[in-house]
C-alpha positions in Angstrom: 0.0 0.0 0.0 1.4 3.6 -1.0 1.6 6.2 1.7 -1.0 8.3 -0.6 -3.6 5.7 -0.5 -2.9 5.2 3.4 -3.4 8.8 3.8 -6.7 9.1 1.7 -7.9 5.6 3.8 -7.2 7.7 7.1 -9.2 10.6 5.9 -12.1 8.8 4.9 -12.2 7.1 8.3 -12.2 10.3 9.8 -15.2 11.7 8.3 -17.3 8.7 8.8 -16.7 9.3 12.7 -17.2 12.8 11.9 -20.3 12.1 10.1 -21.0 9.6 12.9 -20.9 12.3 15.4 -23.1 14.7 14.0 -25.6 12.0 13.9 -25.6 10.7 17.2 -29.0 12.3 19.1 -28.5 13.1 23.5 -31.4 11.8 25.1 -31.5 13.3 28.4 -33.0 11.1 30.5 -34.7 13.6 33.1 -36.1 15.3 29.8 -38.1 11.8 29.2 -39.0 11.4 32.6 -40.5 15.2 33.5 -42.6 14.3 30.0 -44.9 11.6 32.0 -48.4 11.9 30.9 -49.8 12.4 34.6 -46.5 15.4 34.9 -47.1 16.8 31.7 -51.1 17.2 32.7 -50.5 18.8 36.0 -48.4 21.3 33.8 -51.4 21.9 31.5 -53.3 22.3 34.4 -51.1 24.6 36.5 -51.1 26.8 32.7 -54.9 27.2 32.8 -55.0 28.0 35.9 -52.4 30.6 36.1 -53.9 32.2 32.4 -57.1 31.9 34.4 -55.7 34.3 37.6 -54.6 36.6 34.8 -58.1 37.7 33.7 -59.8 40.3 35.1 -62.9 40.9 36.2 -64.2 43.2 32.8 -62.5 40.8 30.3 -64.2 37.7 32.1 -67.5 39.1 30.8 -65.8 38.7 27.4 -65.7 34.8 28.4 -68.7 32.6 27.2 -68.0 30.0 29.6 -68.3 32.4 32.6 -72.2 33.0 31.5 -72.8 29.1 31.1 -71.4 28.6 34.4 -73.2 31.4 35.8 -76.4 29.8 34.2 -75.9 26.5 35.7 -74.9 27.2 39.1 -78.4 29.4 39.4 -80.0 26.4 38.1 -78.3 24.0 40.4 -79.2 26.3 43.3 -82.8 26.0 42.3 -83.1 22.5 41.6 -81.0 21.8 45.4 -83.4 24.4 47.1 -86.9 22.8 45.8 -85.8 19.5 46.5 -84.5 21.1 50.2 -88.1 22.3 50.3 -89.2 18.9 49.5 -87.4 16.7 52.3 -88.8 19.6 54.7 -92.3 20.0 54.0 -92.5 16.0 53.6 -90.4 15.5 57.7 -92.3 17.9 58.9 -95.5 16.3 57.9 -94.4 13.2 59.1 -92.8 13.4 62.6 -93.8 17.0 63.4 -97.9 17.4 61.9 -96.6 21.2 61.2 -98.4 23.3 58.4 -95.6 24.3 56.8 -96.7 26.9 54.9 -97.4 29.1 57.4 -94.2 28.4 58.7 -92.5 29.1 55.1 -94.4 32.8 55.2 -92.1 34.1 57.7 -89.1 35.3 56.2 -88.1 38.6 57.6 -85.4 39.0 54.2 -88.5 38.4 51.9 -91.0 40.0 53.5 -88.8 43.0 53.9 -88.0 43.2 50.2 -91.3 42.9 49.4 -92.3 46.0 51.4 -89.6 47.9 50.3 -90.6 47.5 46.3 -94.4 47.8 47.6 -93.5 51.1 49.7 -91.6 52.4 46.2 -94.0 51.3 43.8 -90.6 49.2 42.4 -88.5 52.1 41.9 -86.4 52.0 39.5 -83.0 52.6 41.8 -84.3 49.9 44.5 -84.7 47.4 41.8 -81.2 48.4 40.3 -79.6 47.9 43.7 -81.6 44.7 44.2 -80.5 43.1 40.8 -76.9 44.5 40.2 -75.4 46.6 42.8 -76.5 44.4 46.1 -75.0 40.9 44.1 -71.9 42.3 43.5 -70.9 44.2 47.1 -72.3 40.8 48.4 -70.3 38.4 46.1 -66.8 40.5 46.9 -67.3 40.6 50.7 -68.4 36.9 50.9 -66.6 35.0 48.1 -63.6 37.4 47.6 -62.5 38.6 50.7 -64.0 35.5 53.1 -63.5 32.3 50.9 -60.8 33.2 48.6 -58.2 34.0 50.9 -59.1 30.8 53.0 -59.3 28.9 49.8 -56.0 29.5 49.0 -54.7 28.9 52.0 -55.7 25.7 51.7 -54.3 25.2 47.8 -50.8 26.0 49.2 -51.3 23.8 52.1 -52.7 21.5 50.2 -49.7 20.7 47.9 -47.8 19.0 51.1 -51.4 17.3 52.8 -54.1 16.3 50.8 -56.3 16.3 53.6 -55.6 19.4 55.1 -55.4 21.7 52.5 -58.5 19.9 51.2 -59.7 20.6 55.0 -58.9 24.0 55.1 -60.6 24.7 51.4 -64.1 22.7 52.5 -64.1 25.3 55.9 -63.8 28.5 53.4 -66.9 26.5 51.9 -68.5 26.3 55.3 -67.3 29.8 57.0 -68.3 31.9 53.9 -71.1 30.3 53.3 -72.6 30.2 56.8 -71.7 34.6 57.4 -73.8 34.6 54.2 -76.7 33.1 55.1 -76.4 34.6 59.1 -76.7 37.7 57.0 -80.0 37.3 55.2 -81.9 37.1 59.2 -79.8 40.6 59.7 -76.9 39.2 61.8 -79.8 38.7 64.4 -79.9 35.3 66.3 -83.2 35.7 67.6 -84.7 36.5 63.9 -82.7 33.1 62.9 -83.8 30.9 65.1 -86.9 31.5 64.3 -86.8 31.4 60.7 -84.0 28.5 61.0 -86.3 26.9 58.0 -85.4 29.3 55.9 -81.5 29.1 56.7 -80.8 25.9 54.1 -81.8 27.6 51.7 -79.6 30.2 51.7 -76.6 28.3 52.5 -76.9 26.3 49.7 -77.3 29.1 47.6 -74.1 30.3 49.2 -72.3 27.1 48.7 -73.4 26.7 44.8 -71.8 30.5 44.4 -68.6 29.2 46.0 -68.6 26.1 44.0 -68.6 28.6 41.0 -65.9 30.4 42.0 -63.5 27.4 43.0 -64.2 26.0 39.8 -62.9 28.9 37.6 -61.4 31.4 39.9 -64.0 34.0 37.9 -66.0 36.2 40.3 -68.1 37.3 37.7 -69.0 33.6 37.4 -71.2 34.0 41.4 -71.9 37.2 40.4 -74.2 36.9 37.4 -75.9 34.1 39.2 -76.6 36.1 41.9 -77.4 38.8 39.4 -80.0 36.5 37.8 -81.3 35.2 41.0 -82.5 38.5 42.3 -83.8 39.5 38.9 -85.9 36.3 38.7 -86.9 36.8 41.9 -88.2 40.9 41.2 -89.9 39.8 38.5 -91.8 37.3 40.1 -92.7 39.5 43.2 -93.9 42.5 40.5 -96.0 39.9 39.1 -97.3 38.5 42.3 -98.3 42.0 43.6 -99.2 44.7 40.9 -100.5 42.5 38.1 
């Protein structure tokens, strides 16, 4: 062999491991293994949820899904609160022989609204307040300043213990939801224990507003139900009264 051809054999083996080297692909192992399907979800998830934080209040009423959910939740509240009505009337037939309905009458909260739009001949600021302005002071004091901060308490917690944080998030449920409805019989314990009846009701309205607002992190999502709730509930008084 002549030292040429040597040389030119060297070369070529050269740039096949050259070639060889260009070709070779680094897997990084902890690449494969962050790219689990159940870690690459809780990614997506954490995402959402952060994109969701992001949103404020105006551009969530840009958001179709805030009105369906708003939609639902008042739904939901309606179906759990006639079927609440149900299981009462039907015990206290049973065990207690009470007339219920006379019992149902006394509600401080609706007879006072009632008197008020009576009293005003449904003015139109009373009814404004009623339908728009009272759900939204009502739905920041209670769901944004009382559950959310406990709420996310219990998220942060909840990243260490399951059951705590979990805990924790199921008391803002409770606490909230509870000061909401103690509200409704104007803070006044006498007033509820009289009307206690009437207090189911509005706690699980309370808790179906909260449910809304866990789900999403929207407020506008408890506020439009509340919003709807109220104007539902105008329209059916005007009805039952001036026509």
């Amino acid at each position: 062999m002549t030292e040429k051809t040597f040389e030119k054999k060297i070369e070529s083996e050269d740039n096949d491991e050259n070639n060889n080297n260009n070709n070779t692909v680094v897997i990084d192992v902890k690449e494969l293994q962050s790219t689990k399907p159940e870690e690459k979800q809780a990614r997506e998830l954490n995402d959402n949820h952060k994109k969701k934080k992001k949103v404020n209040i105006f551009k969530q009423l840009t958001l179709p899904r805030v009105y369906i959910i708003a939609i639902i939740a008042y739904i939901t509240q309606l179906a759990l609160a006639y079927l609440y009505e149900f299981i009462y009337q039907g015990l206290a037939f049973l065990f207690l022989n009470v007339n219920t309905e006379i019992i149902s009458e006394n509600n401080t909260n609706q007879t006072s609204l009632e008197g008020d739009l009576q009293k005003n001949f449904f003015k139109m600021s009373l009814i404004i307040y009623i339908c728009f302005i009272g759900p939204i002071i009502e739905e920041f004091i209670f769901r944004f300043c009382i559950f959310r901060p406990i709420q996310l308490l219990g998220k942060k917690i909840r990243k260490n213990s399951k059951f705590l944080g979990w805990a924790i998030i199921i008391f803002a449920f409770l606490i909230s939801s509870s000061i909401f409805s103690f509200a409704h019989f104007n803070y006044s314990f006498d007033v509820l224990i009289i009307e206690i009846n009437h207090f189911p009701g509005y706690f699980i309205f309370a808790i179906v507003l909260a449910a809304a607002y866990h789900y999403d992190g929207y407020l506008m999502e408890p506020i439009l139900a509340h919003m709807l709730n109220n104007t539902i509930a105008i329209i059916l008084i005007y009805f039952e009264n001036v026509l």
